[in-house]
N, C-alpha and C positions, 0 to 999 in steps of 0.2 A: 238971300231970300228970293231972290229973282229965279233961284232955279226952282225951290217949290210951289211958289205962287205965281203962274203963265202969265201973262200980259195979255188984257182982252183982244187984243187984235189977232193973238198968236193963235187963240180958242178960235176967232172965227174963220181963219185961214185954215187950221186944223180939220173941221166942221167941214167946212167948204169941198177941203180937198177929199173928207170922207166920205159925203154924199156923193159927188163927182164919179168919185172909186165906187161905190156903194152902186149908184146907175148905170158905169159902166161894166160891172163886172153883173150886173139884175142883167143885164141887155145882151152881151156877148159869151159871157163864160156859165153862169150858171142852166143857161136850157140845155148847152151841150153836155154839162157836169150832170146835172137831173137827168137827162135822157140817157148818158152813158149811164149810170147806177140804175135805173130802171132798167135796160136793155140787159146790163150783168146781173141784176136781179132776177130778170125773168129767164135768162140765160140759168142762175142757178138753180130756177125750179124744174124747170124743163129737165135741166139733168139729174134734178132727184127724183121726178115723174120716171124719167126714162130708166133711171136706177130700180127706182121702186115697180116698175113694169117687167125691168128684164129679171129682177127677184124673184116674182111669183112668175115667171118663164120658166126662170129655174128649177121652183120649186115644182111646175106642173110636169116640167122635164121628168125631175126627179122621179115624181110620184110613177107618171108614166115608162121611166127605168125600171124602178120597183116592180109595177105591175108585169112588165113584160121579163125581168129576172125570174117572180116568182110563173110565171106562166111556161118559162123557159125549164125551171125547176120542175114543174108538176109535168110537163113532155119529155122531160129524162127521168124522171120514175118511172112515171109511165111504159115508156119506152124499155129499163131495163126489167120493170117487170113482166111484161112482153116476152123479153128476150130469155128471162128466166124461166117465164113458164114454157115458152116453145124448148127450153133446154134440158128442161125436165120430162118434158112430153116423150121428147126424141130419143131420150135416154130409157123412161119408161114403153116404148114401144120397139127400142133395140132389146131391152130384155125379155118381152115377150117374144121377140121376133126369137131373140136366142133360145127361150124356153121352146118354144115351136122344133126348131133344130135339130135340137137336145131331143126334145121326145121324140123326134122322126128319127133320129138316129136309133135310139132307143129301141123303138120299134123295128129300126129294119138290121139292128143286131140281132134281137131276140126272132126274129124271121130268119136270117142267113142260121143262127143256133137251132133253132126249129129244125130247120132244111140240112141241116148239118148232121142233129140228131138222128132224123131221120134214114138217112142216108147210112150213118153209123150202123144203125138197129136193122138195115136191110143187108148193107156188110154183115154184121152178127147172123143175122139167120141165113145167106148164104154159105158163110163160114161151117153151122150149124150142123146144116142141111149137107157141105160136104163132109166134114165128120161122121157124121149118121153114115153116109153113104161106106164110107172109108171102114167105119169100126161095123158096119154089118157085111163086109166084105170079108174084113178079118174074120168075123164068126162063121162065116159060112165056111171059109175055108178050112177052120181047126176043124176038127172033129167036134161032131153036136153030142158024142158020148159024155163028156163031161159039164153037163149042165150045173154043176156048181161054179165053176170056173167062169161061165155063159154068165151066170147070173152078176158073180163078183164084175165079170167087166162092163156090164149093163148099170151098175151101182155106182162103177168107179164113175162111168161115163155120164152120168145125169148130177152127180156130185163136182164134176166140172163144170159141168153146163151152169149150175146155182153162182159157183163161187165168183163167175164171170161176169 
């Protein structure tokens, strides 16, 4: 029974030595143990301040990524549409230019044809004009007694001239 029920003296040595412990550990260990848990305390707010700070960094980052992608975006539309329309322009004023060409050409075939014609139709009527000469040579020379003959070869002679 002695082990269940202490013996007063035991309680008060017990007692004694707890307070003893109790004061010495209130005096030397608990301000350092309180001050350390208070310093890792404030330590772990600080780092969830400093978490929850570089967050919304992040997240301004972000935003201001977005903003400058899509700004990024609307200067290469921009840009290729620019580059479309000057593509289309130069294209569009090559083919003017080409029609330009094209009709000056045009023009200065049907001029060189003109001046060709021309030329032709003054060949033709010197050629004419020495025939005329040539076939009233001839007539003078036959005999003018046969003015049937005169006439057939004045007939033949203007019936060539058409067909030419």
């Amino acid at each position: 029974m002695d082990l269940i029920v202490p013996e007063s003296g035991l309680v008060i040595w017990q007692a004694l030595g707890f307070i003893i412990l109790f004061i010495l550990l209130a005096k030397f260990a608990w301000g350092p143990i309180i001050s350390a848990l208070d310093e890792r305390e404030q330590a772990i707010e600080s780092a969830i301040l400093a978490a929850e700070n570089a967050r919304n960094e992040m997240a301004n980052l972000k935003s201001q990524n977005e903003t400058l992608l899509q700004e990024a975006r609307l200067e290469r539309d921009q840009l290729i549409q620019k580059a479309s329309e000057a593509s289309a322009r130069m294209i569009e004023e090559a083919k003017e230019e080409a029609n330009k060409v094209g009709a000056q050409m045009i023009e200065n075939a049907k001029a060189v044809i003109e001046t060709e014609k021309q030329a032709a139709l003054a060949e033709v009527r010197t050629q004419v004009a020495i025939l005329s000469l040539q076939v009233s040579e001839k007539l003078l020379r036959r005999e003018l007694k046969d003015t049937a003959s005169h006439k057939a070869l004045v007939d033949e002679f203007v019936n060539d001239l058409k067909l030419n």
